[in-house]
Each structure stands twice: as C-alpha cells, then as structure tokens.
C-alpha positions in Angstrom: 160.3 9.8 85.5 156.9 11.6 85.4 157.3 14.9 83.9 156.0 17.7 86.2 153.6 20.1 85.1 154.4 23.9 85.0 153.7 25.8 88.4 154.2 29.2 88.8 155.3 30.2 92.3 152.6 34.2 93.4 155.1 35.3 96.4 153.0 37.8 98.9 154.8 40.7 97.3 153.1 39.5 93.8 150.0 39.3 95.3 149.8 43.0 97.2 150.7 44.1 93.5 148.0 42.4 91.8 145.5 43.6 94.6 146.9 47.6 94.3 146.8 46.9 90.6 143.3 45.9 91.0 142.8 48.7 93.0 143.4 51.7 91.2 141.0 50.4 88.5 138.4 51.5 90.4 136.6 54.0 89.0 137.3 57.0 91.2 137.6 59.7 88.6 134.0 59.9 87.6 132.6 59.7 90.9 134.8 63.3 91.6 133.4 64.5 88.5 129.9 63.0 89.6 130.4 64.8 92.8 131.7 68.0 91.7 128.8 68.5 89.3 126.0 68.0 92.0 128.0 69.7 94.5 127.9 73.1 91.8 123.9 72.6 91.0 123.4 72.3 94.4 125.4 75.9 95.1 123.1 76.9 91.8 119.9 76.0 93.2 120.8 77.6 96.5 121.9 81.5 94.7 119.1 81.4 92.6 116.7 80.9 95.5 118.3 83.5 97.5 118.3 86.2 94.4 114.2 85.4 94.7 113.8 85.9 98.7 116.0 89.4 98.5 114.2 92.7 97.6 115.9 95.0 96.0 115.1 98.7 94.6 115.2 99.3 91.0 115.4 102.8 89.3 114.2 104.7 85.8 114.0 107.9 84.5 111.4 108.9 82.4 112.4 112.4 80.3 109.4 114.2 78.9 108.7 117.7 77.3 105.0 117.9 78.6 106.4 117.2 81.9 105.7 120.5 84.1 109.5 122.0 84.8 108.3 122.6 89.2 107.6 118.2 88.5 111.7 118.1 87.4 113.2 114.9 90.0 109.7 114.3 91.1 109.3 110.6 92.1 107.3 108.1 92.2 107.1 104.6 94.6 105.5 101.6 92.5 104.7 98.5 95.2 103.2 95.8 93.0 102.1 92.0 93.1 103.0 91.2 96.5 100.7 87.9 96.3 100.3 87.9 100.3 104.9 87.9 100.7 105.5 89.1 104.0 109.1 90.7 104.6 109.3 90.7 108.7 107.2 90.8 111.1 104.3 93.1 110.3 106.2 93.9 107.1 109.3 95.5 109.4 112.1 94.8 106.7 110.0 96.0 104.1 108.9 99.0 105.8 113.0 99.6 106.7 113.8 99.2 103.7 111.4 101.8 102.2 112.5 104.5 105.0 115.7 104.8 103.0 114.2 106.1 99.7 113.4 109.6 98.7 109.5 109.3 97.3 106.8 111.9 96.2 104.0 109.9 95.3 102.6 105.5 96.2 101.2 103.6 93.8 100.1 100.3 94.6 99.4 98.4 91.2 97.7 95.0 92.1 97.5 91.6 93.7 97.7 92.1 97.3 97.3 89.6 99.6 97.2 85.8 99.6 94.2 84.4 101.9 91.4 86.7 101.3 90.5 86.5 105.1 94.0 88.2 106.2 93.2 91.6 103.5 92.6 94.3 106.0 95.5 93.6 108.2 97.8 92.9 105.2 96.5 96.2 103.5 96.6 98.4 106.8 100.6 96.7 107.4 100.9 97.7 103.8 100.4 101.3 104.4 101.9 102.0 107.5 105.4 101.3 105.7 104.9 104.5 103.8 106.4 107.5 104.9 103.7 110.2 106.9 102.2 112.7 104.5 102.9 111.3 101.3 100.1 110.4 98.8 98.9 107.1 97.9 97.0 105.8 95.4 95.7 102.3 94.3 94.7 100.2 91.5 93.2 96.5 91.7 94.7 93.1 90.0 93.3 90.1 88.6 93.3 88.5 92.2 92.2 91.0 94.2 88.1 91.5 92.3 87.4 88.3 90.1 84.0 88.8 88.9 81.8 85.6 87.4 80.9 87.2 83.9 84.5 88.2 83.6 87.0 85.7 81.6 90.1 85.4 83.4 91.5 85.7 79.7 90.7 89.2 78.9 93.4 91.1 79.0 91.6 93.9 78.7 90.2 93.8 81.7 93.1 93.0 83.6 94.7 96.0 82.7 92.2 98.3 84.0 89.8 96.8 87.0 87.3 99.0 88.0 84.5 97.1 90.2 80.5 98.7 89.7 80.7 98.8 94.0 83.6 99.4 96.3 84.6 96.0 97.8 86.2 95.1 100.8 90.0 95.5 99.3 89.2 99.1 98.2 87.4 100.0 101.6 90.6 98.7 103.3 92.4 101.0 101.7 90.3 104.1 101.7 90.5 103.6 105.1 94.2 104.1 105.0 94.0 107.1 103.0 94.9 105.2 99.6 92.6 106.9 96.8 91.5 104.9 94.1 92.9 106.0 90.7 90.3 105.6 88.2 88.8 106.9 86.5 91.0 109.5 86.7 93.0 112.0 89.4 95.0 115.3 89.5 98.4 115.5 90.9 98.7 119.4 91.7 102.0 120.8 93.4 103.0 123.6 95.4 103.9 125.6 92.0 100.3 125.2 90.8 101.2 122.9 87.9 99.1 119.3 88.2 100.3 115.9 86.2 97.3 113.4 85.7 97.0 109.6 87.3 94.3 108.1 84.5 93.2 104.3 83.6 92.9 103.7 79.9 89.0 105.0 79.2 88.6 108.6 78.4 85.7 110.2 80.0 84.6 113.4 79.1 82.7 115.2 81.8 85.3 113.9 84.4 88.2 115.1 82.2 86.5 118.7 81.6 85.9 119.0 85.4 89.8 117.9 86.2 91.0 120.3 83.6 92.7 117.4 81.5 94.4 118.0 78.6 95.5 114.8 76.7 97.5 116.6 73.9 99.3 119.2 76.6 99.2 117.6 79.9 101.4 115.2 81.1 99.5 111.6 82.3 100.5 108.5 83.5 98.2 105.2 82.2 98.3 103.0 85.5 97.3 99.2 84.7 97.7 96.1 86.9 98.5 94.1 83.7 100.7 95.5 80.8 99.6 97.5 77.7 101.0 95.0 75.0 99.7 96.2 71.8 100.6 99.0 69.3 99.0 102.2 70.8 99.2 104.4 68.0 97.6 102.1 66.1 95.0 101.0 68.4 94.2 104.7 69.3 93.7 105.5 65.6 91.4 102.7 65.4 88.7 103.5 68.7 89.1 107.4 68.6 87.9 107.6 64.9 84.7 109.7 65.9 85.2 110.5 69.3 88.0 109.9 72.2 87.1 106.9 73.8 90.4 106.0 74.9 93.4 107.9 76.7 96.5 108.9 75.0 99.4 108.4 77.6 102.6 109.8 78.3 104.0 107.2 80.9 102.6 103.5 81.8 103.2 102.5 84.8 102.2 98.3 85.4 102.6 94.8 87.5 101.1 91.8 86.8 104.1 89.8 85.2 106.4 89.4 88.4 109.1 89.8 85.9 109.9 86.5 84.7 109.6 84.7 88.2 112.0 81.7 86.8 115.1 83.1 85.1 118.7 82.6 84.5 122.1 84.1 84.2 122.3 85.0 80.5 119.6 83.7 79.2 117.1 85.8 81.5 113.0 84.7 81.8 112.8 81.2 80.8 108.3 81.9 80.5 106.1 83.6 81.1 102.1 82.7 81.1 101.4 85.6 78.7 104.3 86.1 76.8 105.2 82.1 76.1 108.8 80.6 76.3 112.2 83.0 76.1 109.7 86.1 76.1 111.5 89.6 75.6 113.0 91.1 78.7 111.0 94.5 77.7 107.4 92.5 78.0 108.3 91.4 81.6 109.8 94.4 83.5 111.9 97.8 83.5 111.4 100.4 81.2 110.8 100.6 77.4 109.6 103.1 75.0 107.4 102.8 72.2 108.0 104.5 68.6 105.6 107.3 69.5 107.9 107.8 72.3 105.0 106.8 75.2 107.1 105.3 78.1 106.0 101.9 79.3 107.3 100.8 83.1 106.5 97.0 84.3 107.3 96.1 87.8 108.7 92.8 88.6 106.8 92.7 92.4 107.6 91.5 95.7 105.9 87.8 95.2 104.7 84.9 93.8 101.3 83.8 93.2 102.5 80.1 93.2 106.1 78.5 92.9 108.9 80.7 93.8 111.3 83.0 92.5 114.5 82.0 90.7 117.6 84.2 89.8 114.5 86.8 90.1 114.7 89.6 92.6 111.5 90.7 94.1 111.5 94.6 93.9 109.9 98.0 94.8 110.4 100.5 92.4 111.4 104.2 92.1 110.3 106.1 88.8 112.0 109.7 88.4 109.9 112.4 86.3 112.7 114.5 84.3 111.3 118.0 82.5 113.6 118.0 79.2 113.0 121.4 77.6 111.5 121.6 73.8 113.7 121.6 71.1 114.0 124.5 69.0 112.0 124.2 65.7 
C-alpha cells in the first residue's frame, strides 16, 4: 500500500487568522507618527506666519538726567521700514490702530514704500494716520535715495542719508507737514525747555544758531540704519581737534526689521549685517552702551523681500523719563 504523503488540512477559520495576522503587520504606527509630525509643522508654519502679518506696539523707557523735568512722560511714535506693507484699505487698520496711543512727537525712520511709482499716495496715506497737530519728522533709508557713487556697503551712509537736493520722497512729505531732521532740529515745549532731533555730523554755525549744547542738552541721534560701533571710542578718535561728530543721548533707528526669520527660543536665525544667531540687542528694542547713551532699533512694519516669521511687525512708543541728579 502506497504510503501517503503528509497533507495539512487550512480550515477558513485558519485562513481569516493568517490574513488578520498578516494584517496587523502593517505598518500603521509610523505613518501616525509620520502624520502627526507634518500635521504639527504644518500648525508651526501657519503661527509663525501669522506672528509676521500682526502689528503690534512695543514700549521703552529711556531715563536720563539731561532730560528737561517739563519733557518727564514725553513720547515719542517711531514708524519704520514699512517696505511698501499696507495694513487696510488706505492704511485703515494701521491708522486704527495708532488712534489708540498716547504720542507727542512722529518719527518716520526709513524705507517707505515698495514701487517707486505708488510714493506720494503711500506717503500722503502714511500721514494722515497720525493724529491732528502732532509733529512729524522724517529721515531717509537705503531704499528710499540710492545714489550711483554711493556703495550700497557703507554703512556709514546708511545711517545718516542726507541727499545734496530734495527728491521726490522728501517733497512728498514736506508736503504733509513731515520736516526733515537733519542736519539738526529743536524740539521746544510749552515750559520753554527744547530737547534736540540731530543726525550724526556736528555742525557748528547750525548748532550755535539752535542753541545746542552737546554736553548739557539732551539729543536724540536718528539713523535709518543702527550705530554699531563703540561710540566713546570712535568720538575720541574724530573729535581730536575739533567736534566733527555728535555726542548723543538717545539713538533712535530701523533698518534691521528685527530679525525678520526667528524662532521660539532661539530668536533671529540672520541677519544680513549681523551674520547667523546675531544678538537680540543688534536687531531691535532697547540697549545701553557703557557710557550710558541709549540705543533704540525698530523692528518695522515690512519686508523688503521674503516674509516675516515668529517676527511681529511693530510701531513703537519711546517714553522720555527726567531722573533727577544724584547727589555728589
């Protein structure tokens, strides 16, 4: 008798085993943790961009000595680098959103508008956001005037632009009633006591004629771009013979859009002047040097290219605080 060869019997049970068992293999565990990951960048991506399309106000205090007491709580509205950003129609949520603060004094510091044919209208919305009656003053940036025989590398000259004829950005706003700040003007109150708007070079005559008093009164340096070397040193090196060069209280500056690309922790991730993981006090807010000049660097309301991530465009309010001399 032939001997039969060994047969195993799969029943329909076995086989709806073998086929769940085969089943559950599957590898559904990294797909969840595939999908869980993109599904949090995604909710990243989409905070950080909305932290860089939301203005918001930030606030210093600058406390100074020199500072007239009748200038104690004055304050001052910095609107810098919008880069051509419109906020509303006609700049209606920016202009709301400015009716809510308590100002004494505008300064616009630089890089206005984006397509130089849209300026005047940008400049003249610009203004009318500013409450009635309160004085404005201006200052040009690197993309407002570019000049052939100028290298887009000096920072010198981005600090302080002063064009040899008025062009059609500085009409624009004269025409609103913004004064220019250079080379120099006096801020006089009701009390009689005056604080001084100056650019970096000292010039006699003008100075004599406004009264100015570098060692007594109180000024404010506005640049577009910020001062980033050692003023004491620097002074001591150009006012060896005579003053060439203004010694400041107060910097007020733009330019740097404070870190346009940061992130939680780890703040600015670059910046073009300052390089990778530059320091927070080189991009914006308020630092002091060890002379104890004050140095303020807006972060702006745009973006000349790219946008803004985990950054917060801004407008800012700068409080003058008298702090009376210490006793000797």
């Amino acid at each position: 008798m032939k001997k039969l060869k060994d047969s195993r019997y799969i029943s329909r049970s076995t086989k709806d085993s073998f086929f769940i068992e085969e089943k559950k293999k599957r590898p559904i565990v990294p797909l969840v943790i595939i999908g869980v990951i993109l599904t949090l960048l995604i909710v990243f991506a989409v905070v950080g961009l909305r932290y860089g399309a939301k203005p918001v106000v930030s606030r210093a205090v600058v406390k100074s000595e020199q500072l007239p007491a009748s200038f104690d709580g004055f304050k001052i509205l910095q609107i810098s680098d919008l880069h051509g950003a419109e906020y509303g129609d006609r700049q209606a949520d920016l202009k709301k959103m400015l009716a809510k603060l308590d100002y004494d004094l505008v300064l616009f510091t630089g890089d206005y508008a984006g397509r130089q044919e849209d300026v005047e209208y940008f400049i003249r919305d610009l203004a009318a956001c500013i409450r009635e009656g309160v004085p404005m003053y201006y200052i040009l940036g690197d993309c407002d005037y570019k000049p052939e025989n100028v290298s887009k590398n000096s920072d010198k000259w981005k600090m302080c632009i002063i064009p040899p004829e008025k062009t059609a950005v500085m009409e624009y706003f004269e025409d609103c009633g913004v004064k220019f700040v250079y080379p120099a003007q006096k801020i006089t109150n009701e009390a009689g006591d005056s604080i001084y708007l100056t650019g970096i070079k000292y010039e006699k005559e003008l100075m004599n004629k406004l009264d100015f008093d570098q060692d007594n009164d109180f000024s404010i340096c506005v640049t577009h771009k910020p001062i980033n070397y050692n003023v004491t040193r620097h002074l001591k090196d150009v006012n060896k013979r005579m003053i060439t060069e203004i010694d400041y209280d107060l910097c007020i500056s733009g330019h740097t859009l404070g870190g346009q690309y940061r992130l939680p922790v780890f703040g600015a991730l670059f910046s073009e002047d300052e390089g990778w993981f530059p320091q927070e006090k080189s991009l914006k807010g308020l630092s002091v040097d060890d002379a104890g000049r004050y140095n303020y660097i807006s972060g702006g309301l745009g973006v000349e290219s790219g946008f803004r991530f985990f950054s917060h465009p801004e407008v800012s309010i700068i409080e003058l605080r008298h702090v009376e001399k210490e006793a000797a």
